[in-house]
N, C-alpha and C positions, 0 to 999 in steps of 0.2 A: 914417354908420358902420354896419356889418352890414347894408347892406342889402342885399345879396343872398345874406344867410346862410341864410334859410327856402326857399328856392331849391332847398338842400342836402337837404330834409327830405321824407319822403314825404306829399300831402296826399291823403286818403279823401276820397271825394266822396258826400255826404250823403243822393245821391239811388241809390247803389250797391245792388242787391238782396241779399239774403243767404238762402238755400238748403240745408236738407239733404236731399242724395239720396241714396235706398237700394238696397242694393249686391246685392238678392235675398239676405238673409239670409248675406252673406256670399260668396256666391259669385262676384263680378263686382269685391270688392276689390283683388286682387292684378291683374287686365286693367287698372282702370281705373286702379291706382296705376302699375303700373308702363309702360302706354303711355297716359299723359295725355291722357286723355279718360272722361268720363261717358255711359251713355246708359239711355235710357228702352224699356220694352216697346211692345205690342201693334204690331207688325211689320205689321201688315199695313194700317195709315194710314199712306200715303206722305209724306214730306217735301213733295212735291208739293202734297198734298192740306192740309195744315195751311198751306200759303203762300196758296194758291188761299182755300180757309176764306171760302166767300161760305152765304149764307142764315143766317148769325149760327152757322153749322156744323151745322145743320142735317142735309144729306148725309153728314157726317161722324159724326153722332149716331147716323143711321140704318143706317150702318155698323157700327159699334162693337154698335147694338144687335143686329142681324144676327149677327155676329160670336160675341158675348158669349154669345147665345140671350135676349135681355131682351124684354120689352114695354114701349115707348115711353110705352103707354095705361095704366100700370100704374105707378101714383107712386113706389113702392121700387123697382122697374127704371130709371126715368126718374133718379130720382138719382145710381145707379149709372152708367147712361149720361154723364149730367152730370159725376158726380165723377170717370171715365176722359179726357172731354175735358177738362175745366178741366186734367189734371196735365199732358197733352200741349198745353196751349196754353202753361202757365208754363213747360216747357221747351222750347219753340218760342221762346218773346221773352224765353228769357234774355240778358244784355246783356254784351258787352266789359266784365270789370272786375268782375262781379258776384262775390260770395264764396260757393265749393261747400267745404260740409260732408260727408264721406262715412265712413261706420262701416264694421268688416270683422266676420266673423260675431263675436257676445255683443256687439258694442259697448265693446271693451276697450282701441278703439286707432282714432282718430280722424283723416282725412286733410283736411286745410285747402288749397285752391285756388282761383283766379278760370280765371274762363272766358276763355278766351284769341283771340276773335271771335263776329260778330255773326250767324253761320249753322250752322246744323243740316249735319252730313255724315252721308252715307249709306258703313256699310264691309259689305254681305249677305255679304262672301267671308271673314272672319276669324271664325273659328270659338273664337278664345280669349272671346267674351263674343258671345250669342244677340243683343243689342241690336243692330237694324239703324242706328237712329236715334242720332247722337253730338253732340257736343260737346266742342272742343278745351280742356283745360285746364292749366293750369300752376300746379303744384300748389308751397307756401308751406312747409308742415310737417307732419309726422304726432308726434302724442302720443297717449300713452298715457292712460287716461279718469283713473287717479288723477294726471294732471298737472295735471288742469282744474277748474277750479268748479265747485260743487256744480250750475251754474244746467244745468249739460249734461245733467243726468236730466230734465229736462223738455223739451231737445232731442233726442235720442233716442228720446222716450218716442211721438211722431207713427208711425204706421205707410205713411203713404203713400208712395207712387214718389217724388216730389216735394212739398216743404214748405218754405211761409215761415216764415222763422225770424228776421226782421228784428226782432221783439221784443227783439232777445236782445242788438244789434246789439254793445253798448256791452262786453259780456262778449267777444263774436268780436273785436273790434278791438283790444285789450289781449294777447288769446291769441297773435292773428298779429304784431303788432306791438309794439315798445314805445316808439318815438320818432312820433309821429304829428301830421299836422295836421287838424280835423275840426272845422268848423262855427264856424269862425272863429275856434278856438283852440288853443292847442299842449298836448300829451299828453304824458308822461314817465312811462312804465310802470318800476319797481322792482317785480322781482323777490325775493319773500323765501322761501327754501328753508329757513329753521329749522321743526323738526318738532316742537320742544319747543315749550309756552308760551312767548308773549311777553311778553317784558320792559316793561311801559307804561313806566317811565321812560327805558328806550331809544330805546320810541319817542315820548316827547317832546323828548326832546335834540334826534333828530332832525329833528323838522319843526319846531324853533324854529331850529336852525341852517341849515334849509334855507330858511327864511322872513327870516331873517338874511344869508347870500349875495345873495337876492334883494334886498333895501333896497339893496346897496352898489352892484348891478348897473343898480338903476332910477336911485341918484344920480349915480353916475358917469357914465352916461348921458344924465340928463336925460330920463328916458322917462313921466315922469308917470302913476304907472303906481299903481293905486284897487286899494288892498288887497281890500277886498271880489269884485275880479275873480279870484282866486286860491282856489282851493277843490281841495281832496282829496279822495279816493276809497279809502276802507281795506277791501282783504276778507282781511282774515287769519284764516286757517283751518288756517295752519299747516301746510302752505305756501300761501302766497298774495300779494296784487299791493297795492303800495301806487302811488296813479296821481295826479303832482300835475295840475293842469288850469289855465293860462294864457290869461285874456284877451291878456295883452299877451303875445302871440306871442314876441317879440324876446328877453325878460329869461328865459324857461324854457327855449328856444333857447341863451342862453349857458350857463345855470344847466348843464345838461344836460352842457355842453363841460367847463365845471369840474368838476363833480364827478367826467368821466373824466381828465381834463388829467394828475395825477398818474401815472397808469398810460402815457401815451405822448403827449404835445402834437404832437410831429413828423410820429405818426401820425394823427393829428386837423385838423394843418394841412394837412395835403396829401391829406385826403381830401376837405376844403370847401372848400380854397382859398382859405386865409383869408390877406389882406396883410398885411404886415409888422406895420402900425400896429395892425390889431383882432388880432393876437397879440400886442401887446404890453400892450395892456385887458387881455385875459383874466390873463393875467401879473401884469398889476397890482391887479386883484380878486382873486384868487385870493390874494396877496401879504397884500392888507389882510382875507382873511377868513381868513386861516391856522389860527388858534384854532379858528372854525366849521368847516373842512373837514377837520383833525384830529377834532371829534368827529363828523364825518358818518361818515370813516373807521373810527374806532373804532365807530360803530353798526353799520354797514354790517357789521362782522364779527358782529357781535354777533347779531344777525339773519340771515344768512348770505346777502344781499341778492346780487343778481348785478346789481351798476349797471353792468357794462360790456361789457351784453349789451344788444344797439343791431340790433333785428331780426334775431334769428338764430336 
């Protein structure tokens, strides 16, 4: 039964890069937002020459240092040399899949996309952005900086062309997404847009009755499913994300269904494909936590929660 309901769900792949690149203080935002693609300076290392990349880049150093006016023999040149190729080699082997962070000038408004293949393009004729060297991307969402966590002042705050930002990963993955699968567990981002103080007794109503759906979901099921594998993630800051996390994949997967089911099931069925018999589970859980999803409801307002915002 449901087993090919997580099928339905999008799953992150744990070994995915995560990236922010800078936009020349703003001036390469609006190029690279609005024709989907990123790129990197110093124009005159060939695509070519970063594939080729023999002597551990060596010729490529010795370029850059030429180029730059550096001396190699000279340990602050040499870094410098170093710290130009290291940023054109992580955007050389950035990969299918990988998640680009991009800021427009002040950093007031943030563009979220994955890289959309495994090769570097060359465009020298398009004059809307000086970068010869590109990067196809397909871009997820752009927010504005007060939509995000606080943890984003210390992503932004990096100066270079290019920057790992995979620290952060667990922050970027709730931003883009909110129904997620990830390291062999299922993700369920709530959104809560109240600006006032939070209510604590609201929100324990709410995670006893959402911990309550769950029990009915495991017995109904038979899913044998070890409380202790279930844990939450609160950052409320008014506005901010409350994130339940499921070992047993299956039971947050439904959870997930029911707490939108009210809002449109027809529209739920027919977007997972769900048979006849597991809408009629959901139906009948839903049936016997009536009481608990009334006050999920009432919380849900109360918190000004957006639960029936599913990646978007």
């Amino acid at each position: 039964m449901f087993e090919n309901l997580l099928e339905n769900f999008k799953t992150i792949d744990s070994e995915k890069g995560y990236w922010f690149v800078r936009t020349d203080k703003g001036e390469n935002f609006q190029a690279f937002s609005d024709f989907n693609f990123i790129g990197i300076g110093w124009n005159y290392i060939t695509n070519r020459e970063l594939n080729d990349n023999l002597n551990n880049g060596l010729d490529i150093k010795q370029k850059i240092a030429s180029r730059e006016r550096l001396d190699l023999r000279a340990s602050a040149d040499k870094r410098k040399v170093t710290s130009i190729y290291n940023k054109l080699i992580h955007f050389k082997n950035l990969r299918s899949g990988d998640l680009i962070i991009i800021p427009n000038e002040g950093s007031n408004l943030l563009g979220f996309g994955t890289i959309a293949d495994d090769g570097i393009f060359e465009d020298p004729n398009d004059r809307r952005c000086d970068y010869i060297k590109r990067r196809r991307i397909i871009w997820n969402k752009f927010l504005t900086f007060s939509e995000l966590d606080n943890i984003y002042y210390a992503i932004i705050k990096t100066r270079h062309a290019i920057s790992n930002v995979k620290p952060y990963q667990s922050y970027i993955d709730k931003t883009v997404d909110n129904i997620f699968i990830k390291n062999d567990a299922f993700h369920y981002v709530i959104d809560v847009t109240k600006r006032d103080d939070i209510n604590v007794n609201s929100l324990l109503e709410l995670m006893n009755s959402i911990n309550n759906i769950a029990d009915v979901i495991e017995q109904t099921l038979n899913l044998h499913d070890d409380e202790n594998d279930r844990t939450v993630k609160l950052n409320l800051q008014s506005p901010g994300k409350i994130e339940l996390i499921y070992k047993n994949k299956k039971i947050l997967a439904i959870l997930s269904l029911i707490l939108l089911m009210p809002l449109n099931i027809n529209s739920i069925d027919n977007d997972l494909n769900l048979s006849n018999s597991e809408k009629e589970i959901i139906i009948e859980i839903s049936s016997r936590c009536q009481e608990d999803l009334e006050v999920t409801d009432r919380t849900f307002d109360e918190l000004e929660a957006l639960k029936n915002r599913i990646n978007n």
